[in-house]
Every structure is written in structure tokens, then in C-alpha cells.
N, C-alpha and C positions, 0 to 999 in steps of 0.2 A: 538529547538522544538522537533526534535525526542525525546530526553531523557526526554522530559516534557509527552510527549504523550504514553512514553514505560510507565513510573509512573503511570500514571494516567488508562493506561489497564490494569497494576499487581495490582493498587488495588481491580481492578474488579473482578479481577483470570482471567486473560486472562493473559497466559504467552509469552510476546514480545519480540522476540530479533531484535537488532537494528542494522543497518548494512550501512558500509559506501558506496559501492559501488555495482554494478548489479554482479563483480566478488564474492564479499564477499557473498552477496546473493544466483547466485549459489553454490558458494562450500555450502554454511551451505544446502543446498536442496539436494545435493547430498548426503549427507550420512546421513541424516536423512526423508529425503520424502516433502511432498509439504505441504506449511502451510496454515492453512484456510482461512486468508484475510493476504493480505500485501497491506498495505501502502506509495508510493513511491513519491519524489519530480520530479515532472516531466519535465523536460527539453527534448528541440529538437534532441537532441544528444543520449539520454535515450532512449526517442518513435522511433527514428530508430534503435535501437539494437533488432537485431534480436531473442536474449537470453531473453530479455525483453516481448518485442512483446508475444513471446511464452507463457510464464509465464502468464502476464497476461491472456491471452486465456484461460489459466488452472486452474486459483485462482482465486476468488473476490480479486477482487481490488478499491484501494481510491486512486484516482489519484491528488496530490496537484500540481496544475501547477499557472503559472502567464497568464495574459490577453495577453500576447504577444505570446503564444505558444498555435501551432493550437493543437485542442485535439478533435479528431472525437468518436461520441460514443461507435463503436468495441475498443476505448482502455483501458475501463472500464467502468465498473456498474455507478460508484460514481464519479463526479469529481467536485471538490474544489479549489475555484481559489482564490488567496490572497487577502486583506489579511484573512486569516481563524483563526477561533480558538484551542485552543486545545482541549475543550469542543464538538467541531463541528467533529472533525476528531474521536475521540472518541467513541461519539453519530452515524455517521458512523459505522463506524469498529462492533460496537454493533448491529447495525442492519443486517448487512451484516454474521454475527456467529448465531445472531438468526433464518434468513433465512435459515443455515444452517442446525439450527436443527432439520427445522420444517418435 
């Protein structure tokens, strides 16, 4: 699903990078700055990382989680529970950069 959904933001010109884990994510944040919306699959294990947590608080966020994972509203704007589209996650993300510009 990521690599349908990075596709589907480059063709918009919204340039995505995809990232497998919250480590990969910070590094890429660290030497280049904080990115306007991220996208994250959300698991219980996830929403308790601290590195996480923070992030979010700092970024719009589209939180895709399952019905079995509690997900209170400080832990993002957007949250999308399965199963979702990739049209839905997109349409997302879009709103949340236009918010941005305004």
C-alpha cells in the first residue's frame, strides 16, 4: 500500500518518501528537517514510541490504524481505519498540505 500511495502523491507533485520503520523516518528528519504531512500505519507498539508520539505533535498526520487499536484524538488530525483506500489516504494527505498553505 505505501508504494501505491507514494505513486499516486508524485503524480500530484507532492514528493513522498516511503519509509519502513519510525527509525528510518527519524534519520531521514534528521538531516533534512520535518516533513509537511506523514502518513503512518498505526500500531500499539508505534503509538507508544516516544520518537513517534513527538512527531506526530510536530507534523499533520494520517493515522491508518485497525479497529482493534485504541487511537485517541491528540494522536492525529486524520485517522483511517481499515480497510481504506488508497484514493481515501491521498485525498487526506491533500487536504492536510492545503491546510497548510492556507
Amino acid at each position: 500500500m505505501r508504494t501505491a500511495v507514494r505513486a499516486e502523491l508524485r503524480e500530484l507533485g507532492v514528493d513522498a518518501l516511503g519509509m519502513d520503520s519510525a527509525d528510518d523516518a527519524n534519520r531521514a528528519i534528521a538531516t533534512g528537517g520535518l516533513p509537511n504531512v506523514i502518513v503512518v500505519e498505526a500500531t500499539a507498539e508505534l503509538l507508544g514510541n516516544p520518537r513517534i508520539k513527538d512527531l506526530v505533535q510536530r507534523v499533520p498526520t494520517v493515522l491508518i490504524a485497525s479497529r482493534t487499536v485504541k487511537v485517541s484524538p491528540p494522536d492525529a488530525p486524520v485517522v483511517l481505519y481499515h480497510p481504506v483506500l488508497i484514493a481515501e489516504i491521498v485525498a487526506r494527505v491533500s487536504e492536510l498540505l492545503a491546510r497548510d498553505h492556507d
